[in-house]
C-alpha positions in Angstrom: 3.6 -69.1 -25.9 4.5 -72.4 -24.2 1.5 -75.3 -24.2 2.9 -76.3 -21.0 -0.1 -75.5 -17.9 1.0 -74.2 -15.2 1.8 -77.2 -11.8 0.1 -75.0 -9.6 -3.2 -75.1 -12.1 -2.7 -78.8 -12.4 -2.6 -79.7 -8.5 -6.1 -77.6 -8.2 -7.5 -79.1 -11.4 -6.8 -82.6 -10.0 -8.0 -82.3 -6.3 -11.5 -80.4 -7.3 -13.6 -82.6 -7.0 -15.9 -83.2 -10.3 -19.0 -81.9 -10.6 -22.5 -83.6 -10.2 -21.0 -86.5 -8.0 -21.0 -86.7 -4.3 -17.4 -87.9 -2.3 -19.1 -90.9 -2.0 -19.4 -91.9 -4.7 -15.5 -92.7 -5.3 -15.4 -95.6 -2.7 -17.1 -98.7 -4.5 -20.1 -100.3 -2.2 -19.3 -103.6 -0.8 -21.6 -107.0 -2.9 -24.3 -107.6 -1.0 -25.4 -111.2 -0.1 -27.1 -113.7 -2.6 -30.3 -114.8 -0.8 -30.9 -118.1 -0.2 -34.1 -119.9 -1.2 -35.1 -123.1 0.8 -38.3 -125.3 0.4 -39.8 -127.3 3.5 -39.7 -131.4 2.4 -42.0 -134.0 4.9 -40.2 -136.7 5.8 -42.7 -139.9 5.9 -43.1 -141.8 9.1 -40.4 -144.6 10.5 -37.6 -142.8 8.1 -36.4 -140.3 11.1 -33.7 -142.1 13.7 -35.2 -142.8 17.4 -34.7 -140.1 19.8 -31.5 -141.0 22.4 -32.7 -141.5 25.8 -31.2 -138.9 28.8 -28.7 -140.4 30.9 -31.9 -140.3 33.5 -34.3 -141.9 31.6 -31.7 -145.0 31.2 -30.8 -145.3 34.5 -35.0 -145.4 35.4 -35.6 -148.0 32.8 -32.9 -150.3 32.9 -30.0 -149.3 35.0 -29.2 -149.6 38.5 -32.5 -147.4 39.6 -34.4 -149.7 37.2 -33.5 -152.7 38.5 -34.1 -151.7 42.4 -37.7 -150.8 41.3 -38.2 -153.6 40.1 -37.2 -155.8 42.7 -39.4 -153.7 45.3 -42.3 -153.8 43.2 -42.0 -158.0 43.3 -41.4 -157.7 46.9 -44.5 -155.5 47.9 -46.7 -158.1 45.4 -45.1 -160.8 47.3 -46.0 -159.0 50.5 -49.5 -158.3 49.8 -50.3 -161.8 48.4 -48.8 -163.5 51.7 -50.8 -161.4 54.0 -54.3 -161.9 51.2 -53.3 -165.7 52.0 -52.9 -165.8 55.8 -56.5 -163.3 56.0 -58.0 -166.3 53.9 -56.4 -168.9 56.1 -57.3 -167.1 59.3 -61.1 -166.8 58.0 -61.1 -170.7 56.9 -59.8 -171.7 60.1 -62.7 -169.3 61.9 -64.9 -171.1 60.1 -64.0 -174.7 60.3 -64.0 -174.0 64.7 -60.8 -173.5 65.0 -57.8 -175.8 65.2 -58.4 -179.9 64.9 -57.3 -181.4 68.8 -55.9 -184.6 67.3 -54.9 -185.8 71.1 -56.9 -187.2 74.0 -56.2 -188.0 77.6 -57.2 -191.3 78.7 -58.0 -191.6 82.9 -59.3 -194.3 85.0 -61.2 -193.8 88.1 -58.1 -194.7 89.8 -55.9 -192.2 88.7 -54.0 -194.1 86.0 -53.6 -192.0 82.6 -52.7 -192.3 79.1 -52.3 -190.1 76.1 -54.3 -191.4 73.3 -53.5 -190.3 69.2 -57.4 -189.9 67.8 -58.1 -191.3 64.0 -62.0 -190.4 63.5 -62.1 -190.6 59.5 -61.7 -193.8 57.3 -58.8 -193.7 55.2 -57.1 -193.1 59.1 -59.1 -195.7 61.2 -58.1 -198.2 58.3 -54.2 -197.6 58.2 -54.1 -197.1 61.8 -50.7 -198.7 63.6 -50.3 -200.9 60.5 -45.9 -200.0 59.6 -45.2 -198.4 62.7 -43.3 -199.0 66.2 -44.1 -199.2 69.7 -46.6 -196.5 70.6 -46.0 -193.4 73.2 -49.2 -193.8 74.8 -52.1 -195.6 73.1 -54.5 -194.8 69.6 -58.1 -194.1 70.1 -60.5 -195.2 67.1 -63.8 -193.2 66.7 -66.5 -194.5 64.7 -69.5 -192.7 63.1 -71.8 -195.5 64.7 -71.7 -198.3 67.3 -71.8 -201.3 66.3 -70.5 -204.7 66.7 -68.6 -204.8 63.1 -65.9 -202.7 64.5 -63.2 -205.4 64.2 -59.4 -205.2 64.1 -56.5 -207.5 62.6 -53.1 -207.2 62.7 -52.3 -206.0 59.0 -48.2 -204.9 58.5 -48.3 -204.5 62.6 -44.8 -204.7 64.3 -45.5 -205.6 67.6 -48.3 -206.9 70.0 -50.9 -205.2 71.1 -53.9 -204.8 73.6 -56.9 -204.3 72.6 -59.9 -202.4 73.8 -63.7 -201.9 72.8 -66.0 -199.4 74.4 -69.6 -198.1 74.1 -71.5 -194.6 73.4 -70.7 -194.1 77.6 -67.1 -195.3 77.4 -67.7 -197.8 79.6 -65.4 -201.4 78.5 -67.1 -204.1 76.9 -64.7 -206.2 75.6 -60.6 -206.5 76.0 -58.0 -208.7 73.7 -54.2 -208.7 75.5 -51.4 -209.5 73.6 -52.5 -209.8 70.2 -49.5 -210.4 67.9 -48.8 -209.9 64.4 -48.3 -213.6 63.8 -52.9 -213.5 63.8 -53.3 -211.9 60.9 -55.4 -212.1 58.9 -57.5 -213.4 62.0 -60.5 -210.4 63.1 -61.1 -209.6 66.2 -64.3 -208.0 66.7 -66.5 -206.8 69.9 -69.0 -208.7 72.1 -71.3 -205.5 71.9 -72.3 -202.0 70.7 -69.3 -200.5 70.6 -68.8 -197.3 69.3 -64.6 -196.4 70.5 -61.6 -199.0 70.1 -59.0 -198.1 72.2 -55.2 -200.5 70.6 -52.3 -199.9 73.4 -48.8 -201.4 73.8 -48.8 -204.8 74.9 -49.3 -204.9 78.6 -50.5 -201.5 79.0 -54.1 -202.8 79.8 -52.8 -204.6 83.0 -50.7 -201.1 83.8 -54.0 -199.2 83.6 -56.1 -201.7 85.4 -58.6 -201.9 82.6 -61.4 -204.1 82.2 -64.8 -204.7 81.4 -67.8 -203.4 82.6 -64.9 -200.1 83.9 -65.9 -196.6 82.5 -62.9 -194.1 81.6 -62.8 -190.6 80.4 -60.7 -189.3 77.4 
């Protein structure tokens, strides 16, 4: 007998399947994934990098937009202090009687009149038209209290003057013409009570028809 098997034997010995293993179990399974172990580690405060602003948040802060804030926030400050100043001013001014009238009209019975510049405090009365030119009109002096010490020189004076004292009822009581600079340090002082001194351009007296024992209004 031949030891040779049969190729038809061999073909159905080869594709049985063998016994006690599923078809499965030919094909190899695919590796499956190490897993990956991680650990959580706190970072100390000041170590982690400052967070980037937005494009927004630049533009709010120091852009464009920034910058136009800014100047309307200085503007509405500036606003609100101007009108806080004027309310102040307004009520100081309520309070005080309103604006100073730092002018008088001088009139004669005749007709004849005369704008008059008033000085009613010290430090004025005492500089009066000492460095300054011909007057537009004349310089009333108002004292506190009559009195006959209410004298007047010619101290840094640049022209001639006239000269004029009157009492509590503006009435004339004395009258110097043409008083030049060249007097001082000469005083000329009043014959009586007086209590206003009225100094006028040189000449202006005789324009006005003034003299004593006349009474005028201003």
């Amino acid at each position: 007998m031949s030891n040779k098997t049969p190729i038809a034997h061999v073909a159905a010995t080869e594709s049985a399947p063998k016994r006690g293993l599923p078809r499965s179990s030919a094909t190899s399974e695919p590796p499956k994934k190490p897993i990956t172990s991680f650990s959580v580690v706190k970072v100390p405060k000041g170590t982690l990098p400052p967070e980037k602003k937005s494009s927004e948040s630049f533009l709010d802060d120091s852009g464009i937009d920034g910058a136009l804030s800014k100047t309307r926030r200085e503007f509405f400050a500036k606003l609100v202090l101007g009108l806080i100043l004027l309310l102040v001013g307004g009520f100081l001014l309520l309070l005080s009687g309103g604006p100073q009238d730092n002018s008088r009209v001088l009139s004669t019975a005749n007709g004849n009149k005369l704008n008059l510049e008033v000085v009613d405090a010290e430090t004025t009365r005492q500089q009066g038209l000492s460095g300054r030119g011909l007057l537009d009109g004349g310089m009333l002096f108002v004292f506190d209290e009559s009195g006959r010490d209410h004298c007047m020189w010619m101290r840094d004076m640049n022209f001639a003057i006239d000269i004029i004292w009157l009492d509590e009822s503006k009435t004339v009581i004395d009258l110097k013409q043409s008083v030049v600079p060249a007097t001082y340090p000469e005083n000329f002082c009043p014959t009586g009570e007086a209590k206003y001194v009225i100094e006028l351009n040189s000449g202006d007296a005789n324009k006005l028809e003034l003299k004593p024992g006349q009474k005028i209004k201003f």
